[in-house]
C-alpha positions as CSV (number, residue, x, y, z in Angstrom):
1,X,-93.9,-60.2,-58.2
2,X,-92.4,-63.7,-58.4
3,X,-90.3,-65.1,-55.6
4,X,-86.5,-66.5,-56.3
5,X,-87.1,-69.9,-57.7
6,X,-85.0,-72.9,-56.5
7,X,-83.9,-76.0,-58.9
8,X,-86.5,-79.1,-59.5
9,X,-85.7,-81.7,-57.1
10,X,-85.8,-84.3,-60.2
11,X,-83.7,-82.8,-62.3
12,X,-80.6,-84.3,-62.9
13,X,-77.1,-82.7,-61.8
14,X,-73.8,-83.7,-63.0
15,X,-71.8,-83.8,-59.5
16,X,-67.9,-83.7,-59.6
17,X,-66.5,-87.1,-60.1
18,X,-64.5,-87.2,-56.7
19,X,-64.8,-85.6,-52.8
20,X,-61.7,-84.2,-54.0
21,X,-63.0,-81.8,-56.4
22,X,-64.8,-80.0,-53.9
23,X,-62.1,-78.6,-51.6
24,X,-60.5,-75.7,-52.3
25,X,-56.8,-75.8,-52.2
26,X,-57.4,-73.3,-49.3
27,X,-59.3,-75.0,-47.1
28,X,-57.9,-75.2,-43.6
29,X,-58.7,-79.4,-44.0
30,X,-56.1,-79.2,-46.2
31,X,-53.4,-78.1,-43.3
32,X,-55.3,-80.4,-40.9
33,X,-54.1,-83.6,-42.8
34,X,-50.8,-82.7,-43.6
35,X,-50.0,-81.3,-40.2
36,X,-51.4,-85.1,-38.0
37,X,-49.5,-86.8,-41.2
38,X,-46.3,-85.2,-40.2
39,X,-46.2,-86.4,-36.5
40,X,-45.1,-89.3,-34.8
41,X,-48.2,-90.6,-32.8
42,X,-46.1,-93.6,-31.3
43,X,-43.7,-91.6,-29.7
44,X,-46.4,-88.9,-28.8
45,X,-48.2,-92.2,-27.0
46,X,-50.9,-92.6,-28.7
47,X,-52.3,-96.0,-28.5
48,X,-53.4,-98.5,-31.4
49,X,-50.7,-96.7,-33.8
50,X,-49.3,-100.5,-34.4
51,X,-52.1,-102.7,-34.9
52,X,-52.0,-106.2,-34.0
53,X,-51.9,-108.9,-36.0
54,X,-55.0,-111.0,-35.3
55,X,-58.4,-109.7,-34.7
56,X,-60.6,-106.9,-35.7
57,X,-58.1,-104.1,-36.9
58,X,-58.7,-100.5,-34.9
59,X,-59.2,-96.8,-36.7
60,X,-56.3,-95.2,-37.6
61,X,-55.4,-93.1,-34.4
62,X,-54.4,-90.1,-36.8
63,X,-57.7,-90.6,-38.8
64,X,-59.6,-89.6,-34.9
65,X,-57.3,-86.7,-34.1
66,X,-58.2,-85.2,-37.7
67,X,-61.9,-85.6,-36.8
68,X,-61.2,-83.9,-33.6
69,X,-59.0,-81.0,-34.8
70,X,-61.8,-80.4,-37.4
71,X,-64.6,-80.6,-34.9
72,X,-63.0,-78.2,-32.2
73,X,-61.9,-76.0,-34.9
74,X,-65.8,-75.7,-36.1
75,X,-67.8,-75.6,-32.7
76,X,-68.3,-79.4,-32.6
77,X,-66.9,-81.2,-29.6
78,X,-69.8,-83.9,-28.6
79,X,-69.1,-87.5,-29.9
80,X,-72.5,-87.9,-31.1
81,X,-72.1,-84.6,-33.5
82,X,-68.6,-85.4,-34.7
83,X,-70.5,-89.2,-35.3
84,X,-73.7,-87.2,-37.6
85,X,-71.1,-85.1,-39.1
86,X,-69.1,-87.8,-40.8
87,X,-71.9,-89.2,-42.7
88,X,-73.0,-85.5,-44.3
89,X,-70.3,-83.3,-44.4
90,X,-68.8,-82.9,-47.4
91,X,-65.1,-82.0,-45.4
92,X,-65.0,-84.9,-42.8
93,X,-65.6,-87.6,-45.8
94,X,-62.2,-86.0,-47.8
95,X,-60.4,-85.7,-44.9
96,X,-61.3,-89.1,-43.2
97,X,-61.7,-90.8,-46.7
98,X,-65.8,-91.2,-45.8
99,X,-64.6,-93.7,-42.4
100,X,-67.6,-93.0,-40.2
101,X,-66.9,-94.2,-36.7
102,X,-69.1,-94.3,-33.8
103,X,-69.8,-92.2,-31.2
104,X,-68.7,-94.5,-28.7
105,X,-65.2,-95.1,-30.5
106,X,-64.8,-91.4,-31.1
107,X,-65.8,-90.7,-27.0
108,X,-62.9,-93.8,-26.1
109,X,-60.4,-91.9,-28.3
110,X,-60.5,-88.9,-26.6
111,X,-60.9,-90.6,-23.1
112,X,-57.5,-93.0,-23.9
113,X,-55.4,-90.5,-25.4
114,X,-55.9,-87.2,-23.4
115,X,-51.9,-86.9,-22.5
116,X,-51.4,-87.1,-25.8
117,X,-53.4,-84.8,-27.5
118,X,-51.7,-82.2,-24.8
119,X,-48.5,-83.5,-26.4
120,X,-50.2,-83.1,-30.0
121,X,-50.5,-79.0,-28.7
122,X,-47.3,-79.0,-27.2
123,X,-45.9,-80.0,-31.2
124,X,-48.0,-77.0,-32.5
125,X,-46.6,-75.0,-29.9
126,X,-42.9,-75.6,-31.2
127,X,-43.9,-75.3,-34.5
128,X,-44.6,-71.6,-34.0
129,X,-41.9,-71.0,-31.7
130,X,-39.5,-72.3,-35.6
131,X,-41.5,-70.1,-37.2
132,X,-40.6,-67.0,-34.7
133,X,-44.1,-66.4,-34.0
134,X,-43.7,-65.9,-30.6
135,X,-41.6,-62.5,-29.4
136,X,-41.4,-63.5,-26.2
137,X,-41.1,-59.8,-25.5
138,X,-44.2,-59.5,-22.8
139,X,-45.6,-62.5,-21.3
140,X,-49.2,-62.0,-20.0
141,X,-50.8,-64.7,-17.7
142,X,-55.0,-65.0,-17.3
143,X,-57.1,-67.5,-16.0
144,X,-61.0,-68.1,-16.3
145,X,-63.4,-70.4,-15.1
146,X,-65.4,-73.0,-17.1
147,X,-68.1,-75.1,-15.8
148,X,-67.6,-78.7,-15.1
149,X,-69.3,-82.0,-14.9
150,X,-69.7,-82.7,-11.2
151,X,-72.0,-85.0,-9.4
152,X,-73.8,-83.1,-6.7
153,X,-72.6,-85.7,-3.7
154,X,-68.9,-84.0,-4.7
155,X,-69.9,-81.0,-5.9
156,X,-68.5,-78.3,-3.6
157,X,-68.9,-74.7,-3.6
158,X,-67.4,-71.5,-1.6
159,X,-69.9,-72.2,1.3
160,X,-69.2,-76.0,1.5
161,X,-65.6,-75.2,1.4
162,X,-65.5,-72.1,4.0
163,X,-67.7,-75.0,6.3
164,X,-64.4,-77.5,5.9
165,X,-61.7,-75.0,6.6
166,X,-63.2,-73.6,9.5
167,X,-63.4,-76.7,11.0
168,X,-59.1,-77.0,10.6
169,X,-58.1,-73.5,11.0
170,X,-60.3,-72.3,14.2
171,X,-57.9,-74.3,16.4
172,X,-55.3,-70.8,15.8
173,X,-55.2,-68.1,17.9
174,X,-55.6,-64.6,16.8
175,X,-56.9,-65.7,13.3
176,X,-60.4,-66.1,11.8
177,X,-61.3,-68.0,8.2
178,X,-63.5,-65.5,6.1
179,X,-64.8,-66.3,2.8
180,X,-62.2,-69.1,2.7
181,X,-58.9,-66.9,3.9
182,X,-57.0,-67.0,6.6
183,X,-57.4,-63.5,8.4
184,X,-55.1,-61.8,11.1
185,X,-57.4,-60.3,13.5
186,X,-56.2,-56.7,15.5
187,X,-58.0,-55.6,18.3
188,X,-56.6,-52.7,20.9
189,X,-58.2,-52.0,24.6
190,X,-57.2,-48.3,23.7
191,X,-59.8,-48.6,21.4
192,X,-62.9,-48.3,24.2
193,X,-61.7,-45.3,25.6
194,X,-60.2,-43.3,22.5
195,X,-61.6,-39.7,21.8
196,X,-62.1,-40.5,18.1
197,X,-63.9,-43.8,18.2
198,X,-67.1,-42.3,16.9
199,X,-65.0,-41.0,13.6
200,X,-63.8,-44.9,13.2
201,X,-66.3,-47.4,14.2
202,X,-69.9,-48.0,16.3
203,X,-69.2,-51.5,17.5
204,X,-68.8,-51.1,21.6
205,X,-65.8,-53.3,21.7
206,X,-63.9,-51.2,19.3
207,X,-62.5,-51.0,15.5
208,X,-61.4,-55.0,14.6
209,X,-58.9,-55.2,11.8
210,X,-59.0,-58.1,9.4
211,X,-55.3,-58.5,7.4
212,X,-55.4,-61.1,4.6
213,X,-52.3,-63.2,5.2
214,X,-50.9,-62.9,1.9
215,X,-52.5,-58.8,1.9
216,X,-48.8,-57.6,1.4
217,X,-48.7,-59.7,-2.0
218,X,-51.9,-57.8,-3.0
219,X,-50.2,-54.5,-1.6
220,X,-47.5,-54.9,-3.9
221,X,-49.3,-55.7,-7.3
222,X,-51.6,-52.4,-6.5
223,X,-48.4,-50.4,-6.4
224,X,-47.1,-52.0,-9.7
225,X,-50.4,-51.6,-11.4
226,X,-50.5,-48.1,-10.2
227,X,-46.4,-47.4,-11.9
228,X,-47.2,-49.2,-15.2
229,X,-50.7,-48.6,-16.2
230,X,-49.5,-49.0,-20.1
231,X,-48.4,-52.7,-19.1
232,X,-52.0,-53.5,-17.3
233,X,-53.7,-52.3,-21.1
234,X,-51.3,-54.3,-22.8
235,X,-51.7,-57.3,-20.6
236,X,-55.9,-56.7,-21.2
237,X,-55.8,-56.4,-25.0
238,X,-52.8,-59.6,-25.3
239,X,-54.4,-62.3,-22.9
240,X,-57.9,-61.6,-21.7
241,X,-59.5,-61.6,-25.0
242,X,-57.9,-65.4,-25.4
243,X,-60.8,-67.4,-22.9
244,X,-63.6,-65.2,-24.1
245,X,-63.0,-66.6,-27.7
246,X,-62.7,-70.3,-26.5
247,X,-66.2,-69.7,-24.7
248,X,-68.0,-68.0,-27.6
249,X,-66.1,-68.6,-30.8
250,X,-65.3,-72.0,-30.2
251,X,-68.2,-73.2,-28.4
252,X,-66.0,-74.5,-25.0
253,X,-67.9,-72.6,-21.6
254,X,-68.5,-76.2,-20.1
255,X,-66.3,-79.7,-20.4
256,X,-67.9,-82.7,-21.8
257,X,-65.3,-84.9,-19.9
258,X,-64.5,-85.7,-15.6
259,X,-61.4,-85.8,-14.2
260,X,-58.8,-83.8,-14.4
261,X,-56.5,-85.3,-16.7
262,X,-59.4,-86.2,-19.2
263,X,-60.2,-82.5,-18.4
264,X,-56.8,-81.7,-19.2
265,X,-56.7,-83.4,-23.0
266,X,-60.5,-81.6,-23.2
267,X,-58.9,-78.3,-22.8
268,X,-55.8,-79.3,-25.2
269,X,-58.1,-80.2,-28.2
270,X,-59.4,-76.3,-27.4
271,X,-56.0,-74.6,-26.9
272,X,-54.5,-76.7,-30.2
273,X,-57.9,-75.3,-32.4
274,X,-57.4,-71.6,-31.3
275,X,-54.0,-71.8,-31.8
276,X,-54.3,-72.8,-35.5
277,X,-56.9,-70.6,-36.1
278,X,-55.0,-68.0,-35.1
279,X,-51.6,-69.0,-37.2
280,X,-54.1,-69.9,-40.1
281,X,-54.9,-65.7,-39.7
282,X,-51.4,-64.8,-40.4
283,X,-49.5,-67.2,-42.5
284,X,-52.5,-69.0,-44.4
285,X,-53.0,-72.4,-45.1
286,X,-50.1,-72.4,-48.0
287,X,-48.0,-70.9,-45.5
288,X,-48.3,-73.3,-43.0
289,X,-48.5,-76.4,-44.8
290,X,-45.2,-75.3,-46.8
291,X,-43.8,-75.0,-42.8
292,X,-45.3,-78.3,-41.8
293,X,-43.8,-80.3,-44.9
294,X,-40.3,-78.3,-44.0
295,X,-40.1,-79.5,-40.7
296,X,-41.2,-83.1,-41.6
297,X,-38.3,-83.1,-44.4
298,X,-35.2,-85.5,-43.2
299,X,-33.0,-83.3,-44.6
300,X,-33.7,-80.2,-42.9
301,X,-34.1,-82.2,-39.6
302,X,-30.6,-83.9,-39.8
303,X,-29.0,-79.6,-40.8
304,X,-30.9,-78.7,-37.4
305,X,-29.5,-81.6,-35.0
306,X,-26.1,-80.8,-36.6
307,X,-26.5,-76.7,-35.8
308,X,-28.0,-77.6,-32.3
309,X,-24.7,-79.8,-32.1
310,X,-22.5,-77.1,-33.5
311,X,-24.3,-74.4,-31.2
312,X,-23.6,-77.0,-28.4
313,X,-20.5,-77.3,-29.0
314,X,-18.9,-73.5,-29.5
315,X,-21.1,-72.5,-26.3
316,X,-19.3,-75.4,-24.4
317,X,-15.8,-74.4,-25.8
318,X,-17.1,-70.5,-25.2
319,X,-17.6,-71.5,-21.2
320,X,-13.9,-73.4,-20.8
321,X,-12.1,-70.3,-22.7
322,X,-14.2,-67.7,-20.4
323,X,-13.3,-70.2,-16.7
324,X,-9.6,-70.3,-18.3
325,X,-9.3,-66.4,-18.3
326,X,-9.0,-66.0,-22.0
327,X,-11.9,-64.7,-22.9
328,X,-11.2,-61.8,-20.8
C-alpha cells in the first residue's frame, strides 16, 4: 500500500501575484489594521509618531503596535519570536508590508510606550461600551497571580515578609503577626479553672483566641455568599474563567517585562488581545471593522459631540426646572 505522496520540491508553482491575495477577507489581520489606523497615537502618547526631520527616520509606531496585537493575539509575546516571525509569516509581511524590525527595536517599543498601549485598551474598551456590549447588569471582580521577573536579592516571599512585619508590629500590645496579619489575641484566667476546659483545649494556660482584624469583613461576605448562592455561580462562570484563558490560551502565566508600569503595558497588550478575541466571537471581523470605520467617520463623530451637547444641555435645563419647583 502506497503512502500519500507530497509535491516534487523542483517543480514549478505559479504563487499569487501579491501578499494580498492570500488573506482572506476574514482574517482577524484584516480588523487589526483598520482598528490601529483609526487611532490617534499622538494624542494616545506614543512616541516617534512625528518623525524628525534630519537623521535616520524611526518605524512607524502604528506599524509595532500591529506586530504586537498580532503577536499577543497568537501566543507570541518574546521580541525575538515576533523578530523570526516577520521574515516567514505570510500575515505579519501583509500587515506590516514585509518591514522586519529587530528584536531590540521591537523590545524598546514596548518598553517606551507601556502607558500607552494601556490607553490603546482603554480605546477598545469604549469601543464596546458604543457598541452596547457591555450590560453592565452584574459586575464580577477576580484576581490571579502571575509569575514575575525578580532578581533574587529583592525577591521576597511570605516568610521574608512575615520576618519584616514582625519586626514593626510586635511593639503592640495584645496583638500577634501570623502568616502576615495582624491578630487580636483573647486569653481569660477563668480559663485554668473552668469545668469544661478538657471539652475546649489541652494547652495548661487555657483556650487563646486569635481574631483577624478585618475577621468581621470576612464574617460578612460568608453571610452574603451563604443568601445568594445563584450570584456566587454567576460570579464563577462570568469572571474566573477570564485569567485561566490569558494563562493557557494566550500563552501569558509569567511577564517578560520588570517594573510595574512596564508590567502594567505587558498585561494591557494581554487584556486588549482577549478582548478582541472575544468581540471577534460575536460580531466577526466584518462586524467590527464596519464599527471601527463608523466611529473613525468625521461625520458621525461631529452628530455624537452635538447629541452629547444636546444631552448636556436638556439635563442642565432638567436640574434648574426641578431646583425652581417646576418640575414638581
Amino acid at each position: 500500500m502506497r503512502y500519500i505522496q507530497g509535491v516534487s520540491r523542483e517543480q514549478r508553482i505559479l504563487f499569487p501575484e501579491s501578499v494580498d491575495e492570500y488573506i482572506a477577507e476574514n482574517n482577524p489581520i484584516k480588523f487589526i489594521d483598520a482598528f490601529v489606523d483609526s487611532l490617534d497615537l499622538s494624542e494616545l502618547g506614543f512616541k516617534h509618531t512625528e518623525p524628525e526631520l534630519t537623521g535616520r527616520p524611526p518605524y512607524n509606531p502604528a506599524d509595532l503596535l500591529k506586530l504586537y496585537i498580532y503577536g499577543y493575539l497568537n501566543r507570541i509575546r518574546s521580541s525575538r519570536s515576533l523578530e523570526k516571525e516577520t521574515k516567514r509569516n505570510l500575515e505579519l509581511m501583509w500587515l506590516l508590508s514585509k518591514l522586519a524590525p529587530d528584536f531590540k527595536t521591537i523590545a524598546d517599543f514596548r518598553k517606551d510606550n507601556k502607558k500607552a498601549i494601556r490607553a490603546v485598551c482603554r480605546e477598545f474598551i469604549l469601543l464596546c461600551k458604543k457598541l452596547s456590549l457591555f450590560g453592565g447588569e452584574v459586575v464580577a471582580i477576580d484576581g490571579s497571580k502571575f509569575k514575575a521577573v525578580n532578581s533574587k536579592k529583592r525577591n521576597l516571599n511570605e516568610s521574608k515578609l512575615n520576618k519584616k512585619i514582625e519586626g514593626i508590629e510586635l511593639t503592640y500590645r495584645n496583638t500577634s503577626v501570623i502568616s502576615g496579619k495582624r491578630m487580636s489575641v483573647y486569653k481569660s484566667k477563668e480559663c485554668t479553672v473552668c469545668k469544661s476546659k478538657g471539652l475546649c483545649t489541652k494547652q495548661n494556660q487555657g483556650r487563646v483566641i486569635y481574631r483577624w482584624e478585618y475577621e468581621e469583613v470576612l464574617e460578612d461576605m460568608r453571610k452574603r455568599v451563604k443568601l445568594n448562592r445563584d450570584k456566587v455561580k454567576k460570579r464563577q462562570w462570568l469572571i474566573e474563567h477570564v485569567f485561566g484563558t490569558m494563562k493557557r490560551n494566550f500563552n501569558h502565566g509569567y511577564f517578560l517585562t520588570r517594573g510595574i508600569d512596564k508590567v502594567g503595558g505587558e498585561m494591557g497588550l494581554t487584556v486588549l488581545a482577549y478582548n478582541i478575541r472575544r468581540v471577534l466571537n460575536i460580531l466577526g471581523v466584518d462586524g467590527l471593522i464596519a464599527a471601527v470605520k463608523l466611529k473613525s467617520n468625521k461625520i458621525f463623530n461631529d452628530l455624537e459631540n452635538k447629541w452629547q451637547k444636546l444631552k448636556s444641555f436638556f439635563s442642565w435645563r432638567l436640574k434648574t426646572t426641578c431646583i425652581e419647583g417646576i418640575c414638581a
